[in-house]
TINUPA-571687 format. One record per residue (C-alpha): x, y, z. Coordinates in steps of 0.25 Angstrom, whole numbers, plus 5000, padded with zeros to 4 digits. Example, Ala and Ser with C-alpha at 12.3 -4.5 7.8 and 13.67 -1.06 7.14 Angstrom:
<pts>
x = 5049&y = 4982&z = 5031 .
x = 5055&y = 4996&z = 5029 .
</pts>
This chain:
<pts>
x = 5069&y = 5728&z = 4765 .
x = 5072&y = 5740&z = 4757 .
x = 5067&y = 5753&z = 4757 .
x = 5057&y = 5751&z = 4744 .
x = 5052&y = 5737&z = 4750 .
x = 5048&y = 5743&z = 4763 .
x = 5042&y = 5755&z = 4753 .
x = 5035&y = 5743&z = 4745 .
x = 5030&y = 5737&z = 4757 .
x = 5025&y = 5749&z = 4763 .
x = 5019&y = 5753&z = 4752 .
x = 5010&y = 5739&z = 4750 .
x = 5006&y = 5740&z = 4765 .
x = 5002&y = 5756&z = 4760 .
x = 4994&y = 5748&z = 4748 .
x = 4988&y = 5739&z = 4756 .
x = 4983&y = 5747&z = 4766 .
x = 4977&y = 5757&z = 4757 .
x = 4970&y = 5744&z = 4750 .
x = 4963&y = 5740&z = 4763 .
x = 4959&y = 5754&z = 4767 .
x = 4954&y = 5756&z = 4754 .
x = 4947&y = 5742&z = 4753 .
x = 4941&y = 5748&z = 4768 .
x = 4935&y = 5761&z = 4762 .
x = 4929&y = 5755&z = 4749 .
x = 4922&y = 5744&z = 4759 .
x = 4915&y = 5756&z = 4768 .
x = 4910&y = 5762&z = 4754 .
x = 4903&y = 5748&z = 4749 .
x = 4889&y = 5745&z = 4750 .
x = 4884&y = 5739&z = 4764 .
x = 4879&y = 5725&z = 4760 .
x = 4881&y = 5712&z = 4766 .
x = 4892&y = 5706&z = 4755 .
x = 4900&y = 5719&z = 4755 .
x = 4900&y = 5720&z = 4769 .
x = 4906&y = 5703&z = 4769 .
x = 4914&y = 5707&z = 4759 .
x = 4919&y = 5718&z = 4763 .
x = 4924&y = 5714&z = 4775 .
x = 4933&y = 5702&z = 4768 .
x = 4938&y = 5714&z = 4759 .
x = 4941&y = 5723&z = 4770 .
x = 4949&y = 5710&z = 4777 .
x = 4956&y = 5707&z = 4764 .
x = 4961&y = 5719&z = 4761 .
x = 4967&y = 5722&z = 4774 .
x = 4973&y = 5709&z = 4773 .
x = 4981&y = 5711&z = 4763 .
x = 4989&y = 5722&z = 4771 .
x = 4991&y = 5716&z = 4783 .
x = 4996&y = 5705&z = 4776 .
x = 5006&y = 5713&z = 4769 .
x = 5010&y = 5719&z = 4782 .
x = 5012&y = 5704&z = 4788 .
x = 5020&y = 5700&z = 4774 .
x = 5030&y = 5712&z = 4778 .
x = 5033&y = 5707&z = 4792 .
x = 5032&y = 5690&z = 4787 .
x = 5046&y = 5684&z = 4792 .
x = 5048&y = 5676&z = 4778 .
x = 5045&y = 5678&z = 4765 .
x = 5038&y = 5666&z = 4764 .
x = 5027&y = 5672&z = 4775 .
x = 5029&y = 5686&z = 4767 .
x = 5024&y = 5678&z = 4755 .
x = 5012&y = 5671&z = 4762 .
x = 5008&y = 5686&z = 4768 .
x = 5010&y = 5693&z = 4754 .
x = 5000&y = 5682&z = 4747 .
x = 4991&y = 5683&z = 4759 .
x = 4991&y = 5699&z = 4753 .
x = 4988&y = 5694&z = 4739 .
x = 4975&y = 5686&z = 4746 .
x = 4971&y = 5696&z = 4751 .
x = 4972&y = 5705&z = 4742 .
x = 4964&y = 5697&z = 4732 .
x = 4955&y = 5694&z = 4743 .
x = 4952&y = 5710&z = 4744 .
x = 4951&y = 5709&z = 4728 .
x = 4940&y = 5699&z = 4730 .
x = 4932&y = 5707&z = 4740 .
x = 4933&y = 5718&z = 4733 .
x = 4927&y = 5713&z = 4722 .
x = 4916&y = 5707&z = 4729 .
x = 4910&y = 5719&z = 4736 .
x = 4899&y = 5727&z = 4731 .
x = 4901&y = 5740&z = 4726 .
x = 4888&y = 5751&z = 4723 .
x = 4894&y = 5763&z = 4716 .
x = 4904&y = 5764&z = 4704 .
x = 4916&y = 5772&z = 4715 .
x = 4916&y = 5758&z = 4724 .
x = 4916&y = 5751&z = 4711 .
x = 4930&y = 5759&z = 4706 .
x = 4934&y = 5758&z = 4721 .
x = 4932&y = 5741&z = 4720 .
x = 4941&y = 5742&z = 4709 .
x = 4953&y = 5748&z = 4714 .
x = 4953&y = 5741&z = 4724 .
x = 4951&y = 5729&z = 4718 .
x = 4963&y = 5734&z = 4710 .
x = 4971&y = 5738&z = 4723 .
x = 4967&y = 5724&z = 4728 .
x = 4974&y = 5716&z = 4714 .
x = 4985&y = 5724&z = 4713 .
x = 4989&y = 5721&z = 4728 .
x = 4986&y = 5705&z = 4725 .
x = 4997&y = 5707&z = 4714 .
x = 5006&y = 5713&z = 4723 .
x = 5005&y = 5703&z = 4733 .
x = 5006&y = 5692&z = 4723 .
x = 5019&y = 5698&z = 4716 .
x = 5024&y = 5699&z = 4730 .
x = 5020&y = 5684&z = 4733 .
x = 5028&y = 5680&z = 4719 .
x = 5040&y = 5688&z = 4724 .
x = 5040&y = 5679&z = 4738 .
x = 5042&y = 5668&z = 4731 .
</pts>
């Protein structure tokens, strides 16, 4: 790889990490009832999914298991989309936050699928 890939690479596990940390501390701030505890916890596995299976995609032996991992990303990443959007929010500053990340969480989906079309 060259020098950029490896800065591109890096730079989407950075993204990715950031997203799940992010998914983490907006989850701690929601209010405590039964659906958002369910669904936060589905949320909180799906958006650390989609890193870790980033990481895997890096280290796959052939591009046709990169392209499985990469699209196992974009799964995820609309699986965290989902969650997020299920979740119940109490104030308008949670409601801003649910959007960015819900932002975050598409814009990575796109990604990943761009990345799955290039596989091919």
């Amino acid at each position: 790889m060259t020098k950029i890939q490896n800065s591109k690479q890096y730079d989407l596990e950075e993204r990715t990490l950031k997203f799940a940390r992010r998914v983490r501390v907006f989850i701690k701030k929601l209010p405590r009832t039964l659906a958002n505890l369910a669904d936060g916890r589905q949320l909180i596995n799906a958006s650390g999914s989609v890193g870790a299976n980033y990481i895997e995609a890096n280290e796959s032996f052939s591009k046709k298991d990169f392209g499985m991992r990469v699209k196992i990303c974009r799964k995820e990443a609309k699986e965290s989309r989902y969650w997020l959007r299920l979740v119940e929010t109490n104030s308008n500053s949670l409601e801003k936050e649910r959007e960015e990340l819900i932002r975050e969480a598409t814009e990575l989906t796109k990604i990943f699928g761009s990345m799955v079309e290039k596989s091919k």
